[in-house]
DSSP file (Angstrom, degrees, kcal/mol; ACC not computed):
  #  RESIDUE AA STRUCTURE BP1 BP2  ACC     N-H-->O    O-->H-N    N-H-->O    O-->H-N    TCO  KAPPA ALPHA  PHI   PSI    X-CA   Y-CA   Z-CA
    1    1 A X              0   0    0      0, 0.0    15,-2.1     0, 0.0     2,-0.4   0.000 360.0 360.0 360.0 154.6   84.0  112.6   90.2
    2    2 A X  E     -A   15   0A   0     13,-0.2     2,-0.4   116,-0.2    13,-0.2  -0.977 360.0-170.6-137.1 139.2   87.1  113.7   92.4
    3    3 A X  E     -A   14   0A   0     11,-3.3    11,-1.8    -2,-0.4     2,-0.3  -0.925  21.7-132.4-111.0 160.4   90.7  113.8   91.5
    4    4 A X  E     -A   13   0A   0    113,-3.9     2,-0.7    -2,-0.4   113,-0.4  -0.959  11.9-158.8 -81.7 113.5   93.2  114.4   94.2
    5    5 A X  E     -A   12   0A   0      7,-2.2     7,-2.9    -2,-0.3     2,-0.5  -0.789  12.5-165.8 -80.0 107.1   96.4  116.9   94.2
    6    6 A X  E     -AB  11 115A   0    109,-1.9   109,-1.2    -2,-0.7     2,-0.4  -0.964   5.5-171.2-118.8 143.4   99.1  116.3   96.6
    7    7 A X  E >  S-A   10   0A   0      3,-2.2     3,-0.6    -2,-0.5   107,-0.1  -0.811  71.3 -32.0 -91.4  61.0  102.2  118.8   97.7
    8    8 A X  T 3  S-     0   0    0    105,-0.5     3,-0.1    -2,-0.4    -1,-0.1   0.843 126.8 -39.7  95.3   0.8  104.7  118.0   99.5
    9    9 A X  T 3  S+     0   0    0      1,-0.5    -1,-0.3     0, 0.0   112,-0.1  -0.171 114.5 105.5 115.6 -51.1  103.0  115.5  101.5
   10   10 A X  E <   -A    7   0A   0     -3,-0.6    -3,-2.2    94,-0.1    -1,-0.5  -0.338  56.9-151.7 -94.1 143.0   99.6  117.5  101.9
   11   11 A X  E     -A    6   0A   0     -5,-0.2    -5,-0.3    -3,-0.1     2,-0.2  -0.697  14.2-177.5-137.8  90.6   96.7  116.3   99.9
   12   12 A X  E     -A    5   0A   0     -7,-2.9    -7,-2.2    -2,-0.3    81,-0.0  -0.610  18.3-130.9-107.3 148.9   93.8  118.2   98.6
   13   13 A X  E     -A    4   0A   0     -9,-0.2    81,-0.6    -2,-0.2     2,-0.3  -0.239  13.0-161.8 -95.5-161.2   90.7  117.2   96.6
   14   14 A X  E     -AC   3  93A   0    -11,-1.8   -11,-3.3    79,-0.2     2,-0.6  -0.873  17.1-136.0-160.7 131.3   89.4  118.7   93.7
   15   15 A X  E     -AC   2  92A   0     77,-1.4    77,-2.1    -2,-0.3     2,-0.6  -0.568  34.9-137.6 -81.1 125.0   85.9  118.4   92.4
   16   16 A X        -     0   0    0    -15,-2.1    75,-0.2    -2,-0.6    74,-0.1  -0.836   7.9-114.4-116.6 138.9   86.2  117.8   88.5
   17   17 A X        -     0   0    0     -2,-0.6     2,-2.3    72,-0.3     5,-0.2   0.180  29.5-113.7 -26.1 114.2   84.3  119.1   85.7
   18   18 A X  S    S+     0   0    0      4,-0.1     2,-0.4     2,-0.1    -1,-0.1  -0.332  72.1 106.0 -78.9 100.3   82.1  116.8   83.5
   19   19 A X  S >> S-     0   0    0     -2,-2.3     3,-2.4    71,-0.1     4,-2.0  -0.994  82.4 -85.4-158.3 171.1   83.9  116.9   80.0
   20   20 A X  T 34 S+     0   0    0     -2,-0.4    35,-0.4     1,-0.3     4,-0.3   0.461 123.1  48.3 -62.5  10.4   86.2  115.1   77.4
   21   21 A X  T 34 S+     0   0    0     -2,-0.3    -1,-0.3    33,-0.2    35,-0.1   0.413 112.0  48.1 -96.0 -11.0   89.5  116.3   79.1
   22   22 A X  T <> S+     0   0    0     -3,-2.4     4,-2.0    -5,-0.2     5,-0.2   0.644 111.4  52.0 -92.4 -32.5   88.3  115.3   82.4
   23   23 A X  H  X S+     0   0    0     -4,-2.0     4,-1.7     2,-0.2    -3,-0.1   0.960 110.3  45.8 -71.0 -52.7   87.3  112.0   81.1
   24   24 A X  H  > S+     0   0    0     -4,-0.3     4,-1.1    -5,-0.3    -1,-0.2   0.566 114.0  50.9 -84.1  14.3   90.4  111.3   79.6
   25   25 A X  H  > S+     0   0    0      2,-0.2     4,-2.7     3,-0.1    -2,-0.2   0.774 105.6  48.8 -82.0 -53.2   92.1  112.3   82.4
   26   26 A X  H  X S+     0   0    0     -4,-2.0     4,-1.8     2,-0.2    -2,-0.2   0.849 112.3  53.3 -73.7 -27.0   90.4  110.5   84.8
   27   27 A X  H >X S+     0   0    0     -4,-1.7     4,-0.7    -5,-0.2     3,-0.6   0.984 108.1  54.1 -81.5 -43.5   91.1  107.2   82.2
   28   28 A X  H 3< S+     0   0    0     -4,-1.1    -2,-0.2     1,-0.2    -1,-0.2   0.852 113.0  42.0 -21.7 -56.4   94.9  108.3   82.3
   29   29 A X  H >< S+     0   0    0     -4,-2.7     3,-1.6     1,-0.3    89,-0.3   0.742  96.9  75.0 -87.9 -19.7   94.9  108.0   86.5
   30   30 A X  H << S+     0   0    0     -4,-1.8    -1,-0.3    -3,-0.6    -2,-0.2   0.856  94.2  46.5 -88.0  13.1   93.1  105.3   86.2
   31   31 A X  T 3< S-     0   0    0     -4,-0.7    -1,-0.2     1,-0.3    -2,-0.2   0.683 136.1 -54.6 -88.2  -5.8   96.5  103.5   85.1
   32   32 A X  S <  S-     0   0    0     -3,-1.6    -1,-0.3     2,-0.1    -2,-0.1  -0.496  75.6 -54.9 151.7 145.1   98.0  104.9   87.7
   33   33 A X        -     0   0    0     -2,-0.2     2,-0.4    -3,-0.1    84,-0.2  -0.255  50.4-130.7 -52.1 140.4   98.8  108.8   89.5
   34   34 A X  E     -D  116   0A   0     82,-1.3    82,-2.3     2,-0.0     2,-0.4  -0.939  16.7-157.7 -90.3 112.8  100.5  111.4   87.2
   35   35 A X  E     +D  115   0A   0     -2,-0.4    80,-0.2    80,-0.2     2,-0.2  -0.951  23.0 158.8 -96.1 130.9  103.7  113.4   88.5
   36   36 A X        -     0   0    0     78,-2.2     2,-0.5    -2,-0.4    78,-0.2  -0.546  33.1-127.6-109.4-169.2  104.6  116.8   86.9
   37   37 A X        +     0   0    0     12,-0.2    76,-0.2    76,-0.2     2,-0.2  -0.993  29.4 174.6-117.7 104.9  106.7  120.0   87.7
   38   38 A X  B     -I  112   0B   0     74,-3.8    74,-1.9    -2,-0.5    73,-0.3  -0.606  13.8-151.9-109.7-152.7  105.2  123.3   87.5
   39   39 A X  E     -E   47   0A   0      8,-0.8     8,-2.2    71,-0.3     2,-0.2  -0.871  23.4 -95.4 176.1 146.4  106.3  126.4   88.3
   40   40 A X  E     +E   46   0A   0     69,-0.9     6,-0.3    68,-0.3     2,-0.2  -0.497  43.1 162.2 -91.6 158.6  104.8  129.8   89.4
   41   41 A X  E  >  +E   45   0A   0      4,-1.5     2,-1.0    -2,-0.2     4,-0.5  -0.750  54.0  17.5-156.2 139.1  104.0  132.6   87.1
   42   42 A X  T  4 S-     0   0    0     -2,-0.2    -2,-0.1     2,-0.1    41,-0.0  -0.530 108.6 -90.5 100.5 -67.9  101.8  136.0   86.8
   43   43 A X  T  4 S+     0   0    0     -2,-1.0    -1,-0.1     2,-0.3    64,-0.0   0.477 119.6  72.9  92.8  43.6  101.6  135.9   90.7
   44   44 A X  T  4 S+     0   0    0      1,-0.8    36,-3.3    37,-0.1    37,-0.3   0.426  89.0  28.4-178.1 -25.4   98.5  134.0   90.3
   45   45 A X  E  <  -E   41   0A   0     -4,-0.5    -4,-1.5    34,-0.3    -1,-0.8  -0.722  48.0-138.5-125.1-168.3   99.0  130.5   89.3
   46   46 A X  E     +E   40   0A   0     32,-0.4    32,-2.5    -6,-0.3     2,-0.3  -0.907  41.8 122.5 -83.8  96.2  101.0  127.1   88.9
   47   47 A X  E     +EF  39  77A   0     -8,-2.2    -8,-0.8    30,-0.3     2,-0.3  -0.943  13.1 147.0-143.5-147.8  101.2  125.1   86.1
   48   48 A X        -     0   0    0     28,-1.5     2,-0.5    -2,-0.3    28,-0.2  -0.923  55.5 -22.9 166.8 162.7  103.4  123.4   83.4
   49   49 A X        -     0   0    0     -2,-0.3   -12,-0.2    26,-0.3    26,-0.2  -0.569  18.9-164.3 -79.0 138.5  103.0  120.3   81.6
   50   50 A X        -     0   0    0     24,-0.9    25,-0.1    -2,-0.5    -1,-0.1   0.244  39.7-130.7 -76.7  -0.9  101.5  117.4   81.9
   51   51 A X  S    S+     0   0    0      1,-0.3     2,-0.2    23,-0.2    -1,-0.2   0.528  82.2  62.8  73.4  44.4  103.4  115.7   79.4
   52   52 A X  S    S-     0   0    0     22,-0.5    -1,-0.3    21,-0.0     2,-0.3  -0.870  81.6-108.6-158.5 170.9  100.3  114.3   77.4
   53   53 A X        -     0   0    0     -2,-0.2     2,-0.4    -3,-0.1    21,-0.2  -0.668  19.4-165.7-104.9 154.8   97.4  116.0   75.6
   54   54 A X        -     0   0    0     19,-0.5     2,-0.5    -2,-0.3   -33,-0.2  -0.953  32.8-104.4-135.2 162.9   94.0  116.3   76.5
   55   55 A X        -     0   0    0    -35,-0.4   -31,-0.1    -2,-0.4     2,-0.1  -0.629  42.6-123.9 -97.5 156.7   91.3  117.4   73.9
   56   56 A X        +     0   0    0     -2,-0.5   -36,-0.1   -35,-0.1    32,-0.1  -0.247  37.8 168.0 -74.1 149.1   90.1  121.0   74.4
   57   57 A X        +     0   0    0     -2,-0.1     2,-0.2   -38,-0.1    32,-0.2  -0.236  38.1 175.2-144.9  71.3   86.7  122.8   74.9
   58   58 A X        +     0   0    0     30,-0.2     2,-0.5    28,-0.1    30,-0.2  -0.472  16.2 168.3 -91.3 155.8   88.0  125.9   75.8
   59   59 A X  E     -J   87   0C   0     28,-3.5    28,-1.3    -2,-0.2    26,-0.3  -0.906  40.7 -88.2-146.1 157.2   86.4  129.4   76.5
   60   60 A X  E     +J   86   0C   0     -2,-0.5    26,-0.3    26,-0.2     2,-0.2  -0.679  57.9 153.5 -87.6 145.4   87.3  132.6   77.9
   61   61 A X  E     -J   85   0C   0     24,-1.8     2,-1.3    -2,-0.2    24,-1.2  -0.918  49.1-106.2-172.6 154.6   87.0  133.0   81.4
   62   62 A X  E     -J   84   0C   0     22,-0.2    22,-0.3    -2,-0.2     2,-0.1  -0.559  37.3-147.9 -71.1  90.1   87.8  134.4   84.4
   63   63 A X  E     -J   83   0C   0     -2,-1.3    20,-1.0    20,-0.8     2,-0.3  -0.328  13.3-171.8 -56.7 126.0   89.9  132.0   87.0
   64   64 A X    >   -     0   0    0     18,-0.2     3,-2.5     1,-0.2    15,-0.2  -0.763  35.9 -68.7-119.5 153.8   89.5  132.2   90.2
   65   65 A X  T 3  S+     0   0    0     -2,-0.3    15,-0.2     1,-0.2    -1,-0.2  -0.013 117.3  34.9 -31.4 127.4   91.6  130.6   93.3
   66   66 A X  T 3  S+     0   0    0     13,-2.1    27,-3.5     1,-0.2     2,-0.4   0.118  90.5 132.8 112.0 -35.7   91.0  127.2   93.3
   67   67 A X  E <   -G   92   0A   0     -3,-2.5    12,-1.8    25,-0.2     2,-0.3  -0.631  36.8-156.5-118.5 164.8   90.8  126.3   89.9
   68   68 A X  E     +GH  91  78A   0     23,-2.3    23,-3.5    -2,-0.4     2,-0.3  -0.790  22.0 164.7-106.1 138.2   92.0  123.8   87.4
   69   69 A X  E     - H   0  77A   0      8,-1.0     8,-2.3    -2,-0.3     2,-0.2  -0.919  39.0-122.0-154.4 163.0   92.2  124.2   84.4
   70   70 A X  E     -G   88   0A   0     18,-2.6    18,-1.2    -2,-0.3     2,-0.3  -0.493  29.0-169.8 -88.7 151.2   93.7  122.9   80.7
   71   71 A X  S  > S-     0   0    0     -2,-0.2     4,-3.3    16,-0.2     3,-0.2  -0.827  74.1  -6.9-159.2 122.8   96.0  125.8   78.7
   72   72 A X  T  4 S-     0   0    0     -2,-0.3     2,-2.2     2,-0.2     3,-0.4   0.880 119.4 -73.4  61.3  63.3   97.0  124.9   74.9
   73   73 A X  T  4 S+     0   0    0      1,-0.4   -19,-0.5   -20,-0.1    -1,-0.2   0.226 129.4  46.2 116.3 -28.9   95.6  121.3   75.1
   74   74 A X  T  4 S+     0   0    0     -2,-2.2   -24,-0.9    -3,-0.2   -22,-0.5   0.733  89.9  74.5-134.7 -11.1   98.5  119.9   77.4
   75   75 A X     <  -     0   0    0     -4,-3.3   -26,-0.3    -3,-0.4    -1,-0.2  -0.734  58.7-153.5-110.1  98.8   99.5  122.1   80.4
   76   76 A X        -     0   0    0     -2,-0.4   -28,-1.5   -28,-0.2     2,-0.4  -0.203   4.2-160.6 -91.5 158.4   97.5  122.6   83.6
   77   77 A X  E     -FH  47  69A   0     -8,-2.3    -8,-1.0   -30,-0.2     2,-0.7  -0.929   9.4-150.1-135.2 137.3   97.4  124.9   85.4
   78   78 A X  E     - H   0  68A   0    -32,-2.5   -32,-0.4    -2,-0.4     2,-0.3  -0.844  22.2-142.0-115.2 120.8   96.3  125.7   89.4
   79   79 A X        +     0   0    0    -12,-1.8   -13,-2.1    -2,-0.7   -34,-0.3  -0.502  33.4 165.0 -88.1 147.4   95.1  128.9   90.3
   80   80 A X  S    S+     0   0    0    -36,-3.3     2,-0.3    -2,-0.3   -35,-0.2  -0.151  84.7  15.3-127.2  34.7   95.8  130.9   93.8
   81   81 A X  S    S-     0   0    0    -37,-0.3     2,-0.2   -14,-0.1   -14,-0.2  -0.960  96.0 -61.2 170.2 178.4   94.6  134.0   92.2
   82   82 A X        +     0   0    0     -2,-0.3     2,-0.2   -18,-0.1   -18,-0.2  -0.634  46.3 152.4 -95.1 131.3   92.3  135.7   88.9
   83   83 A X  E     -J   63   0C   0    -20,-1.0   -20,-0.8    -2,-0.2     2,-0.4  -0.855  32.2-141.1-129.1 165.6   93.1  135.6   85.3
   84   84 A X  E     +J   62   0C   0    -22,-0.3   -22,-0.2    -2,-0.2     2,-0.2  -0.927  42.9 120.9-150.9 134.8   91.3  135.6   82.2
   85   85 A X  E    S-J   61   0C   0    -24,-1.2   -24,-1.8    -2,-0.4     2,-0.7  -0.643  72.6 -87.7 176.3 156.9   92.3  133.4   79.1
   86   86 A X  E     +J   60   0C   0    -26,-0.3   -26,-0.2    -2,-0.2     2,-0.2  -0.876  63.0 162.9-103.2 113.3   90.6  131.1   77.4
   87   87 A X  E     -J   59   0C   0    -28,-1.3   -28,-3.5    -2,-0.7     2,-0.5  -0.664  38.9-119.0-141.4 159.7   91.2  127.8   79.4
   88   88 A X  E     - G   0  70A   0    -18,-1.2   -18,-2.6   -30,-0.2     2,-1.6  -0.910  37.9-121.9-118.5 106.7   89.6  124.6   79.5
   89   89 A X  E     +     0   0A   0     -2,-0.5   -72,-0.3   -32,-0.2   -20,-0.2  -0.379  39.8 157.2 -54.7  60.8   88.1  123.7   82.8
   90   90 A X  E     -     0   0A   0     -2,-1.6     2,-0.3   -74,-0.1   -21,-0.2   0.535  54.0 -35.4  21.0 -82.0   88.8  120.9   84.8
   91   91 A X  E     - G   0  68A   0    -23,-3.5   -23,-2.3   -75,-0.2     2,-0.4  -0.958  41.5-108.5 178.7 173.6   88.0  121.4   88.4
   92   92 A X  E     -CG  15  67A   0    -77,-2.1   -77,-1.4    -2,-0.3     2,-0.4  -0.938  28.8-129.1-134.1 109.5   87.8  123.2   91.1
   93   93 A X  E >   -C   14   0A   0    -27,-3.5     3,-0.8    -2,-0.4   -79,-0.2  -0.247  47.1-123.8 -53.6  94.8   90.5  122.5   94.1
   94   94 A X  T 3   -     0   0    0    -81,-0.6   -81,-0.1    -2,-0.4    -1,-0.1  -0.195  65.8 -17.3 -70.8 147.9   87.4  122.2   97.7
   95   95 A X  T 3  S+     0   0    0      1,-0.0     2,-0.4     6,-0.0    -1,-0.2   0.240  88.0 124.1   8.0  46.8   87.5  124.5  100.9
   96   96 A X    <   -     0   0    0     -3,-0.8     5,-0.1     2,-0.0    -1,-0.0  -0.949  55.6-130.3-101.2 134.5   90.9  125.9  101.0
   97   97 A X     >  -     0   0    0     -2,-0.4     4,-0.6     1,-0.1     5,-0.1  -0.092  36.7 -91.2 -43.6-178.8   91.0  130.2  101.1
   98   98 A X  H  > S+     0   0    0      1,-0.3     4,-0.5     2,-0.2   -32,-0.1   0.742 126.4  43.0 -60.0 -44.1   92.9  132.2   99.0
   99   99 A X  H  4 S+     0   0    0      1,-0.2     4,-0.4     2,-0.2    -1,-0.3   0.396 115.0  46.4 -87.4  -5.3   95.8  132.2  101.6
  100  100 A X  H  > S+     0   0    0      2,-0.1     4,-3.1     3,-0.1    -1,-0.2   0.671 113.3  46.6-106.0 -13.4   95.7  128.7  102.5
  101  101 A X  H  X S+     0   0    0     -4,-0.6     4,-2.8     2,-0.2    -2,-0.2   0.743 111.8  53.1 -88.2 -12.0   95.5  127.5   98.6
  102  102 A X  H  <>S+     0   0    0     -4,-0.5     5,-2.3     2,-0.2    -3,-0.1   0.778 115.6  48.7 -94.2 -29.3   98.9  130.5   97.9
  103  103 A X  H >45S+     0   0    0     -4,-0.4     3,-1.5     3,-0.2    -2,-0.2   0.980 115.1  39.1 -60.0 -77.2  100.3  128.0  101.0
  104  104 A X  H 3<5S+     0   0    0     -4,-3.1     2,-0.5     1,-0.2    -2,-0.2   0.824 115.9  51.3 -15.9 -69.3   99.4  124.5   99.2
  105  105 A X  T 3<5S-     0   0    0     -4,-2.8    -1,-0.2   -26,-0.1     3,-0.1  -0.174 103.1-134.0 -82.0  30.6  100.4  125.7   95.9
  106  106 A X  T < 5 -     0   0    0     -3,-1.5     2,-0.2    -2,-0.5    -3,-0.2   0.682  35.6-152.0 -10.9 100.3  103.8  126.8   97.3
  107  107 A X  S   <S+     0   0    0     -5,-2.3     2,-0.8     1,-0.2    -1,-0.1  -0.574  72.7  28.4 -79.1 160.6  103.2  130.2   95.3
  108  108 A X  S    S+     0   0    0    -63,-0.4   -68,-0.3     1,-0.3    -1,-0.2  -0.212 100.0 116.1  86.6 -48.5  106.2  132.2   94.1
  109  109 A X        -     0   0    0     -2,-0.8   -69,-0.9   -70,-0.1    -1,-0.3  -0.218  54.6-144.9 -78.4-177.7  108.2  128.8   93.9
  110  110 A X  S    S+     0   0    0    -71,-0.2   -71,-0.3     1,-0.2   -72,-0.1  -0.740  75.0  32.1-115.4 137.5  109.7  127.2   91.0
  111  111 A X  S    S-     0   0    0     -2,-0.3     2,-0.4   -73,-0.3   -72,-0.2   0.917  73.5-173.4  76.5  56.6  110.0  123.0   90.4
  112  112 A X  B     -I   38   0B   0    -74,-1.9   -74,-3.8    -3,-0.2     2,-1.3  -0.900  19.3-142.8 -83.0 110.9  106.8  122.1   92.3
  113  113 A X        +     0   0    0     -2,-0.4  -105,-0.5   -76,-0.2   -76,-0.2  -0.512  31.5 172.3 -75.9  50.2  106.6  118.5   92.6
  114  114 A X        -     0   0    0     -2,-1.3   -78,-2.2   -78,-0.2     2,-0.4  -0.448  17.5-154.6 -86.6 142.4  102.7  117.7   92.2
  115  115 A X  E     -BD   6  35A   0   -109,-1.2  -109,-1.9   -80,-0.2     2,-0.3  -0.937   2.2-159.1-128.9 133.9  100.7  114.3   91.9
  116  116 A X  E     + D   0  34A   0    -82,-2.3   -82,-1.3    -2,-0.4     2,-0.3  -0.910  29.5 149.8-101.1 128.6   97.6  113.8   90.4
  117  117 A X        -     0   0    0   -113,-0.4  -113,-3.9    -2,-0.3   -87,-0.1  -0.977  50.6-120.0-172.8 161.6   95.7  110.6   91.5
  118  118 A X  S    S+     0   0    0     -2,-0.3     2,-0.2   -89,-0.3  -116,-0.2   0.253  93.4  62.6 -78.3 -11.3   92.3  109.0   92.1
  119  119 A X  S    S-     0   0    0   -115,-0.1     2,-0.2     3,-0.0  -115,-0.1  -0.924  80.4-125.7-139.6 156.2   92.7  108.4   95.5
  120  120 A X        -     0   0    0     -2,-0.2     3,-0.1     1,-0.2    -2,-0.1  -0.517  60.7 -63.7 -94.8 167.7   93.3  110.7   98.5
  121  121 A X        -     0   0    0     -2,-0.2    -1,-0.2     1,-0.1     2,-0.1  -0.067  66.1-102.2 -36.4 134.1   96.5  109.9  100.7
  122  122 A X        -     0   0    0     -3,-0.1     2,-0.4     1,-0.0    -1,-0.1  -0.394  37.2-175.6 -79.6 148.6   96.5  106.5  102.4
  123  123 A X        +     0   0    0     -2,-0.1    -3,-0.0    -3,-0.1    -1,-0.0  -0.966  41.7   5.8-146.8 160.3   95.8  106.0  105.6
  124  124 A X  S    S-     0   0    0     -2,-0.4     2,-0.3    22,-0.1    22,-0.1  -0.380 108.5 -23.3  56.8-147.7   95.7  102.6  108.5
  125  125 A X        +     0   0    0      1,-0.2     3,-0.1    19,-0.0    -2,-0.1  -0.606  59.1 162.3-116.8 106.8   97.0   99.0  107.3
  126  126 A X  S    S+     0   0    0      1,-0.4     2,-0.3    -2,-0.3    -1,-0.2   0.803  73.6  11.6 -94.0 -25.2   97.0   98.3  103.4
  127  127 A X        -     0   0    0      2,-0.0    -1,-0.4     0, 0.0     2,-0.3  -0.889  63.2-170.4-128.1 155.1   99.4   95.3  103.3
  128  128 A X        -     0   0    0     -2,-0.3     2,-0.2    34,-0.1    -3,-0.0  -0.894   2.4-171.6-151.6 130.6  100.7   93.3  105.9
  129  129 A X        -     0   0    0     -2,-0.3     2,-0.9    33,-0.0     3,-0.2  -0.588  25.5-128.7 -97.8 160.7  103.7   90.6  105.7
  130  130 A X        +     0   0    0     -2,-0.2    -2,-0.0     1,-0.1     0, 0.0  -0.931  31.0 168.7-108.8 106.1  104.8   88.3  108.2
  131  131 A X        +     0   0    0     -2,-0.9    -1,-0.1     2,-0.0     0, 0.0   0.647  48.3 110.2 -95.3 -10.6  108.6   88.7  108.6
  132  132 A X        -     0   0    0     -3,-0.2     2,-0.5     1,-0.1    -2,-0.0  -0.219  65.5-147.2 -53.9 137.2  108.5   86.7  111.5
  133  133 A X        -     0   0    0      2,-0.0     2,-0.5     0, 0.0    -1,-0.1  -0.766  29.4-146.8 -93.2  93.0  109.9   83.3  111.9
  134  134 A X        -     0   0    0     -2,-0.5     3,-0.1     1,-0.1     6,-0.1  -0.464   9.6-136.2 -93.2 146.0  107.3   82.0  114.4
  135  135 A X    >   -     0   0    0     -2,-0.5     3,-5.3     1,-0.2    -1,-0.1  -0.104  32.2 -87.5 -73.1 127.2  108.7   79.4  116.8
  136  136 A X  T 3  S+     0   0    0      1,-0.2    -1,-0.2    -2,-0.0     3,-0.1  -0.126 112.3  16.3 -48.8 139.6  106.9   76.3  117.7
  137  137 A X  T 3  S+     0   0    0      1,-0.2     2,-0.7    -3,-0.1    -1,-0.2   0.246 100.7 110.3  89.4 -32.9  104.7   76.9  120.5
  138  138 A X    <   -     0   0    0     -3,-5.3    -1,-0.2     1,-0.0     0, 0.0  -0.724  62.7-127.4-108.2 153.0  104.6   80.4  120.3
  139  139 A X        -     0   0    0     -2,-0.7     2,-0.4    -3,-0.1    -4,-0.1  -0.166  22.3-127.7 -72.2 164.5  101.7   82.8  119.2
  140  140 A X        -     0   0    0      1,-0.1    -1,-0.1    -6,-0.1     0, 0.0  -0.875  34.9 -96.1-114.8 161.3  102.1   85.3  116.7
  141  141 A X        -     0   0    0     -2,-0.4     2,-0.6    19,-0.0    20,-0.5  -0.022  25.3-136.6 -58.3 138.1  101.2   88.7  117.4
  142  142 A X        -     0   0    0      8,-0.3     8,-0.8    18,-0.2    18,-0.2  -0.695  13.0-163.5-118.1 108.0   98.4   90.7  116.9
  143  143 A X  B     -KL 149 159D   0     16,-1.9    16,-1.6    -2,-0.6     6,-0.2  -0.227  15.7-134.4-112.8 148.7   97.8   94.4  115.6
  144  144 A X    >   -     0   0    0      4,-2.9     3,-0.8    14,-0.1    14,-0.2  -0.277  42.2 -96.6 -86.5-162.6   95.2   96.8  115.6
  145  145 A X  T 3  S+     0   0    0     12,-0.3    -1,-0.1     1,-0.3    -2,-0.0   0.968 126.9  62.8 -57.9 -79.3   94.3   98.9  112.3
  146  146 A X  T 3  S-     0   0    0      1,-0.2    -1,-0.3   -22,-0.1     3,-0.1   0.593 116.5-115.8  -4.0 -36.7   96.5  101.4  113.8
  147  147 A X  S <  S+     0   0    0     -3,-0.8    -1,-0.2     1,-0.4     3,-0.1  -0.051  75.7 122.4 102.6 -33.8   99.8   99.2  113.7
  148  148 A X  S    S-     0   0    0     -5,-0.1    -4,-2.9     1,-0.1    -1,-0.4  -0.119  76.7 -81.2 -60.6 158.5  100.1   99.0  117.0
  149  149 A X  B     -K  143   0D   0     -6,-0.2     2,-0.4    -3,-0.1    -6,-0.2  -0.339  37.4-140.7 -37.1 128.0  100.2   95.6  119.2
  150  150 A X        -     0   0    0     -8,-0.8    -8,-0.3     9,-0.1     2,-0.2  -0.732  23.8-126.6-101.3 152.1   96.9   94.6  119.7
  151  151 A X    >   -     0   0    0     -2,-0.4     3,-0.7     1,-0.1     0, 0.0  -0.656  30.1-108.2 -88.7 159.8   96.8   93.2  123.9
  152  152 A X  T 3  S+     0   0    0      1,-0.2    -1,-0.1    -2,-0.2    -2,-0.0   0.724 118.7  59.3 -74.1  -3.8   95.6   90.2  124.3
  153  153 A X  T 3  S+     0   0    0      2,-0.1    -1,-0.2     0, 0.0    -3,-0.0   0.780  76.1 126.3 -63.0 -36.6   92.2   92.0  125.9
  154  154 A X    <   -     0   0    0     -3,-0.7     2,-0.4     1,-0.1    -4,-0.1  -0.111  49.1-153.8 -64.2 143.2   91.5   94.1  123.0
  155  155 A X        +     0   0    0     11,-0.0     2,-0.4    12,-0.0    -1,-0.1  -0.801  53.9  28.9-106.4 141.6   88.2   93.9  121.6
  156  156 A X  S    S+     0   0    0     -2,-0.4    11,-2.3   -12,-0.1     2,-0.1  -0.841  91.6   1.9 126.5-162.5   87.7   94.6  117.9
  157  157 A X  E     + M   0 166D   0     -2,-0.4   -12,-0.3     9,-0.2     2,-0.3  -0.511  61.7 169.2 -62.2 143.4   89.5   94.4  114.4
  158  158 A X  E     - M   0 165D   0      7,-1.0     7,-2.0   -14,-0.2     2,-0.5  -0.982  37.8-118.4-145.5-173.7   92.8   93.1  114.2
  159  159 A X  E     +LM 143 164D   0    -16,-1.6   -16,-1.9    -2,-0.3     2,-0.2  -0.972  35.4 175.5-125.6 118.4   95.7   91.9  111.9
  160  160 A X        -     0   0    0      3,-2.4     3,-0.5    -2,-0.5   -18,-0.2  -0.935  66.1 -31.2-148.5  88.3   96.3   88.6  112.6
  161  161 A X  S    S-     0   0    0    -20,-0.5   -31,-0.1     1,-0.2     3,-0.1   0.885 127.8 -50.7  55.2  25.5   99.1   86.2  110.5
  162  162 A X  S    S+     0   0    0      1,-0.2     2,-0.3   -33,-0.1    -1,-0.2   0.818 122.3  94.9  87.2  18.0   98.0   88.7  107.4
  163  163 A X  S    S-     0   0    0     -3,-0.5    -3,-2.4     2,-0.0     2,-0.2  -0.981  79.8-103.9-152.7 153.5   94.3   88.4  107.6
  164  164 A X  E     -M  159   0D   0     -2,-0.3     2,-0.4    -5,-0.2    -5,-0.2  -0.559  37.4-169.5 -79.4 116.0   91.4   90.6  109.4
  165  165 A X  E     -M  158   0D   0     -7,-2.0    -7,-1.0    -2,-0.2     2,-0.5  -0.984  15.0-144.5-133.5 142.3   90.0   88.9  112.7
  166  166 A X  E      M  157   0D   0     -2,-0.4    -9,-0.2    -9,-0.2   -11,-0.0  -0.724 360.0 360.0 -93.1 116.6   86.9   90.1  114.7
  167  167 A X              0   0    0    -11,-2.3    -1,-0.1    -2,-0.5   -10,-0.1   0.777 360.0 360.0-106.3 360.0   87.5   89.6  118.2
């Protein structure tokens, strides 16, 4: 199972841990993404709270860049560097370095704006309205996934009066 973390626009996934805080985490997102605030501290992580509980299995270990992890039951926490605490794991944030995760995870700032969600950033056409009024006689337009005007040459998918036509 994958949750996603986005920053700021930028959107990374993060492979999560099979246990009862990841489970009820993942039943939390699925009602809908979770925004918190953290904040840096140590000069090695993010976190703050999540402003819910999750139940615990915690163990001491050593954190490394990359991972996520539960502290005291309700605050997570994202690492861009090593500690050892007794943490409940999570997940682990896929194929960023050390310097590109210290980027992500704007280290060293304060009143970081992070989203938790089930789904990675969206991308092409999810809705499409007709604002148009169209005029007797005349066609209405047609778009590709892309948004753009589809020509009337174009071969392929398009967005047609709000529904998907093979051409």
């Amino acid at each position: 199972m994958k949750m996603y973390i986005t920053i700021a626009g930028q959107t990374q996934s993060v492979v999560l841990a099979n246990n009862a805080a990841t489970q009820e985490l993942v039943t939390r997102l699925h009602n809908g993404a979770v925004t918190v605030t953290l904040n840096s501290s140590g000069g090695f992580e993010i976190w703050g709270p999540l402003g819910f509980s999750l139940p615990t299995s915690n163990q001491q270990m050593m954190a490394q860049p990359g991972d996520v992890v539960l502290y005291n039951g309700s605050n997570i926490c994202l690492f861009y560097g090593s500690n050892s605490w007794s943490y409940t794991r999570l997940g682990k944030i896929e194929g960023l370095s050390e310097s590109q995760l210290r980027t992500f995870l704007k280290a060293g700032e304060s009143n970081i704006t992070v989203t938790l969600s089930l789904t990675s950033a969206a991308t092409g056409i999810s809705d499409v309205s007709n604002n148009r009024q169209n005029t007797a006689g005349s066609e209405s337009l047609a778009y590709m996934l892309s948004g753009a005007p589809a020509p009337a040459s174009y071969k392929g998918i398009v967005i047609k009066d709000g529904k998907k036509i093979v051409r």
